[in-house]
C-alpha positions in Angstrom: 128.8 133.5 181.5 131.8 132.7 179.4 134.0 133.6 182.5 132.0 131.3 184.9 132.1 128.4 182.7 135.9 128.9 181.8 135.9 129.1 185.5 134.0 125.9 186.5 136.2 124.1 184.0 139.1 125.0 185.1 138.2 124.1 188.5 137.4 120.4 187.6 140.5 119.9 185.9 142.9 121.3 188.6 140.6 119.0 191.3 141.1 116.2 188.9 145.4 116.4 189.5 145.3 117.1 192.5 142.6 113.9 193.2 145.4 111.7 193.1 146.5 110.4 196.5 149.6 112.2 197.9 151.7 111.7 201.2 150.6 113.2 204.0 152.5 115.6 205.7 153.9 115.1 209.1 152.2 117.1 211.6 155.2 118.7 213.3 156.0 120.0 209.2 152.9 121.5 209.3 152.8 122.7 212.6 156.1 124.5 212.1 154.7 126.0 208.4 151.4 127.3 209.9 153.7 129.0 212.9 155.8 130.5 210.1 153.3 131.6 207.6 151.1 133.7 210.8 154.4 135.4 212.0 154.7 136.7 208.1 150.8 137.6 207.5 151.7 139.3 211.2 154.8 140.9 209.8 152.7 142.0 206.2 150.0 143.3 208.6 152.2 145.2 210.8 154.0 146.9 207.7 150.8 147.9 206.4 149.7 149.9 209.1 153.2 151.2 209.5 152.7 152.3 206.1 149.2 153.6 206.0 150.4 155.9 209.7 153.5 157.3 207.8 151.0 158.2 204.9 147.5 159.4 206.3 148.9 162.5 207.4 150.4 163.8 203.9 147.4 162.3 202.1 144.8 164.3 204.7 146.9 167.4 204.4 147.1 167.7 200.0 144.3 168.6 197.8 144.4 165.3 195.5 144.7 163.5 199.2 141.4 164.0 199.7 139.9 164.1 196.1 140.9 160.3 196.1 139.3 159.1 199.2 136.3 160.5 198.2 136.5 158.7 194.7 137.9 155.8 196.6 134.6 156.0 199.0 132.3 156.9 196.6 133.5 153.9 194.3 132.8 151.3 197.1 129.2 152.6 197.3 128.7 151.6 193.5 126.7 148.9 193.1 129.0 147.0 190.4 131.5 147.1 193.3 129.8 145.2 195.7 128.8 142.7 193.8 132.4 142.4 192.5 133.4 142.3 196.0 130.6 139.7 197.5 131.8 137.6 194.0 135.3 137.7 194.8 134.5 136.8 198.7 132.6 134.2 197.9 135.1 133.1 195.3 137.8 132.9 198.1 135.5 131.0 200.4 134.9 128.2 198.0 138.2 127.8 196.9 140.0 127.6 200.2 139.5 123.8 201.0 141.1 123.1 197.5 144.1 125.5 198.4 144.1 124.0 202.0 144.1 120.6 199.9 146.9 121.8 197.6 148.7 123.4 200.0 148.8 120.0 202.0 149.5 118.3 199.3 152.5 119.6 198.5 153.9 119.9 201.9 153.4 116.5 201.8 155.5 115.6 198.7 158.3 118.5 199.6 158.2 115.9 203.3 158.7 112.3 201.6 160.7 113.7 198.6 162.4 116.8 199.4 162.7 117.6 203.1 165.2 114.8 203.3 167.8 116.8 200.9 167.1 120.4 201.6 165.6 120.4 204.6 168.4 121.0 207.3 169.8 124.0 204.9 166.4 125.4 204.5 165.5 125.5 208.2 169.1 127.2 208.7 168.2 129.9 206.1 165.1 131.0 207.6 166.7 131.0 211.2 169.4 132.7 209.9 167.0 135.5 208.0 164.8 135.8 210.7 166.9 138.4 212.9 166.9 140.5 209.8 163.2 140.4 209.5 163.0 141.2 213.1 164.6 144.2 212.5 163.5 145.4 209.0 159.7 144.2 209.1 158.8 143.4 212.9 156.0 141.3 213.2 155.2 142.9 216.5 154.2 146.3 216.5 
């Protein structure tokens, strides 16, 4: 209960900053940061099942392998779990139109106040890291 209210509090204070009215950002900025942030959830994606392939097969193969997918399975079927789970899923859901809010927020401000100063050598960076990416973490698979 102490949790929830701390919570709830902490909520209304962080709505309260970020209340104020902020720039908007432009839509090609945001257009370009959504295009950018799906290529990297693609490359995180794509690394994790890279990585859960390479391992699988060791993990089947050993004793403890398969002692701790059945304590992994048989921990999801606890009920305190679930409910942790549903809480924390709901959690996300209710939260994400004040992180979409945030988030646009403060591509707003880095637009108007920033973008003029740093934006030509930050666009260059991420072009220039991106054939690296390509190589070390693909974001096709």
């Amino acid at each position: 209960m102490k949790l929830t209210f701390a919570l709830i509090l902490a909520l209304q204070v962080s709505v309260c900053v970020w209340a104020q009215d902020w720039p908007e950002p432009d839509k090609e900025l945001v257009d370009k940061y959504e295009g950018l942030k799906a290529v990297f959830l693609k490359r995180l994606v794509n690394a994790w099942e890279k990585a859960k392939d390479a391992i699988q097969p060791a993990l089947e193969s050993s004793p403890t392998g398969g002692q701790a997918k059945e304590i992994f399975e048989e921990m999801r079927k606890r009920p305190r779990v679930e409910s942790a789970i549903k809480i924390i899923g709901g959690l996300a859901s209710e939260l994400e139109p004040v992180v979409d809010k945030a988030r646009m927020a403060l591509l707003g401000a880095y637009g108007q106040y920033l973008r003029p100063y740093i934006g030509e050598h930050l666009d260059k960076a991420i072009t220039n890291i991106k054939p690296v990416l390509d190589t070390v973490l693909p974001h096709e698979g």
